[in-house]
N, C-alpha and C positions, 0 to 999 in steps of 0.2 A: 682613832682615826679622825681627821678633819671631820668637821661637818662642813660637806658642800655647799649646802645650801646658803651657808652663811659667808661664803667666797665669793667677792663682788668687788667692783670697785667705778667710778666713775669713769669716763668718757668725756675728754674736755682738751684734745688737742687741735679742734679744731672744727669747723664748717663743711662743706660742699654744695656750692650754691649754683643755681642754672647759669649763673653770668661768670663761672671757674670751670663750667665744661668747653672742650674745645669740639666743633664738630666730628672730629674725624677719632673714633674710640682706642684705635689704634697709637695717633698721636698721643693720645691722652694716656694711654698705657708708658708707653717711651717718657713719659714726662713724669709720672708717678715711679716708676724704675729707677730714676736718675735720683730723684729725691730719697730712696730707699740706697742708694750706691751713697750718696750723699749723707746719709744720715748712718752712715756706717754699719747699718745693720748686717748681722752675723747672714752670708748665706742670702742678702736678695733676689741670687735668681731664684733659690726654691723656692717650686710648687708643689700643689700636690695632683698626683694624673691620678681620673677615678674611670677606670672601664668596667665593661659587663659581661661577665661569663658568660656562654650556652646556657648555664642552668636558670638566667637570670639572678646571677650574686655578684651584686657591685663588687669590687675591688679597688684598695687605692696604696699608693704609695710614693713616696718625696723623689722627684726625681728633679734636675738644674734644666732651668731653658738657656740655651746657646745661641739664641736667634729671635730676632720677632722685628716685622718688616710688614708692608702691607700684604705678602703671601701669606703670613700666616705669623705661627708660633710652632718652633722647631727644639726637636732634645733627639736623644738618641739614647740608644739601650742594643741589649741583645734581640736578636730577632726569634729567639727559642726562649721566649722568656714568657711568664703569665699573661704580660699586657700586650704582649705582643699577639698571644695565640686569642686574646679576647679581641682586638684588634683586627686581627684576620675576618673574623665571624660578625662582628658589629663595631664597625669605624668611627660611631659616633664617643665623643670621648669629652670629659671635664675639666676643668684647670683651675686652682685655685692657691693663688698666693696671697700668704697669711702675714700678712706688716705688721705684727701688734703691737710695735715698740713704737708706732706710728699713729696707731688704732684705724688702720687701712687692710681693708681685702678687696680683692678683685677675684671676681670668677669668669671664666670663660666658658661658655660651651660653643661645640665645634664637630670637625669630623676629620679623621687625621687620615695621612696616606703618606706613605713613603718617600723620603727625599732621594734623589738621584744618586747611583752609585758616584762618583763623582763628587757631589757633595758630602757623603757617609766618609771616604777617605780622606776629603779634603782635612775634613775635620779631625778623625783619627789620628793621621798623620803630625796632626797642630797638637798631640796629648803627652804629656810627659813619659819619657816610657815605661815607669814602673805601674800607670794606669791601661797601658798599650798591653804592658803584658796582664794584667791582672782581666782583662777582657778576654781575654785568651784560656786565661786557666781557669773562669768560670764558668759554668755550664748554669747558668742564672735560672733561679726559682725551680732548679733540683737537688733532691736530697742529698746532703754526704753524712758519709759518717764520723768525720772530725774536721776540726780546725787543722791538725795536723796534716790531715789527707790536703786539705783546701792549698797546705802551704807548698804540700810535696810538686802539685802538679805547676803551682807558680814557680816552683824552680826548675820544674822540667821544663818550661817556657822560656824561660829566661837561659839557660845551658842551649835551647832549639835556636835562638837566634841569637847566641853569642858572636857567631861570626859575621852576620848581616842584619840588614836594615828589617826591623819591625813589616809586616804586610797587613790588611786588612782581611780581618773573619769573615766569611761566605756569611757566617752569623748574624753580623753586629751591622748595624744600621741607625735610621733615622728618621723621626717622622715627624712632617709639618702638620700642625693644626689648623686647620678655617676656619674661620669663628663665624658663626651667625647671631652668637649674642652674647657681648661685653657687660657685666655687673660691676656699677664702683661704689664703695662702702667705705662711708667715714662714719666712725663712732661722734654718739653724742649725748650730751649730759640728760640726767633722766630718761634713757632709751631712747631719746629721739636721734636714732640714727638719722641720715642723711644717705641712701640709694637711688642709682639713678643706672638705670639698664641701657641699653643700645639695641637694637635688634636690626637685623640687615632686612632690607627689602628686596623686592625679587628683580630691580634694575639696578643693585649695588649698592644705592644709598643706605643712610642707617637711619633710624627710627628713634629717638629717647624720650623717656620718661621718667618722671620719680615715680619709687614706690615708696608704700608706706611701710615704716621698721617694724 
């Protein structure tokens, strides 16, 4: 096996200086986005959403952001699902996209809450339908006992609305995130990263600062 320890490599695409942030964290998100859209990277909307069980046990897993506006930062999922049920019990929740082809992350923490039935279908309805029905025929973050069972019930989905238009799961939904503090991270040679936080103040504005890498 590799040795880890000896897996490394430099950090040398770049800077992030006080006079390259924009005020507004948000803007500055949408414009780091674009550049990752731009630089063709596989998947920039993935992030990754980290939430907290009852028993206190983080949990994280990759999920696409659909959305990000000065409301917030929006994705959508099952509403019977892990993050959702952690969700319910504690709303505070994490965000983290991983640019490394860029040597860029950004983190968000926030506190998420439900987007508007209305907005859950708008969006549904906008999904290819074989994603429409595959919503349908999973009962997300519970057990099966095959791949084959998984495919049966996506066919009894697909036979259920052969003769009519896709509807929206009482299930499936969508949650915005409000950020109270935006982290942006450029890699840099010798470890000297370059981070610089945001954090909201309690009349709206934001707050930044470097940290140290």
């Amino acid at each position: 096996m590799t040795d880890l320890a000896d897996v490394r490599r430099e950090y040398d695409k770049g800077t992030l200086d006080e006079e390259n942030l924009l005020d507004d964290p948000i803007k500055m998100f949408q414009a780091w986005l674009e550049d990752a859209v731009a630089f063709q990277l596989s998947d920039p909307s993935a992030m990754t959403v980290a939430t907290v069980g009852t028993n206190g046990q983080p949990s994280q897993r990759i999920v696409l952001l659909k959305q990000v506006d000065n409301a917030g930062f929006v994705f959508f999922t099952n509403l019977e699902s892990r993050k959702a049920q952690d969700l319910a019990d504690n709303p505070k929740i994490s965000l983290h996209f991983p640019w490394h082809a860029m040597e860029r992350q950004v983190k968000v923490c926030g506190t998420a809450a439900r987007v508007s039935l209305a907005e859950a279908t708008a969006y549904f309805l906008s999904r290819p339908k074989g994603s429409q029905m595959a919503a349908w025929a999973s009962a997300q973050s519970r057990p099966i006992s095959s791949r084959q069972m998984l495919w049966q019930k996506f066919e009894e989905v697909k036979h259920r609305f052969s003769q009519g238009d896709m509807t929206l799961p009482k299930f499936w939904g969508g949650y915005r995130v409000v950020p109270h503090e935006i982290e942006f991270w450029q890699g840099g040679e010798n470890r000297m990263h370059d981070r610089f936080v945001y954090q909201k103040n309690d009349d709206g504005s934001w707050f930044t600062q470097r940290l140290m890498p």
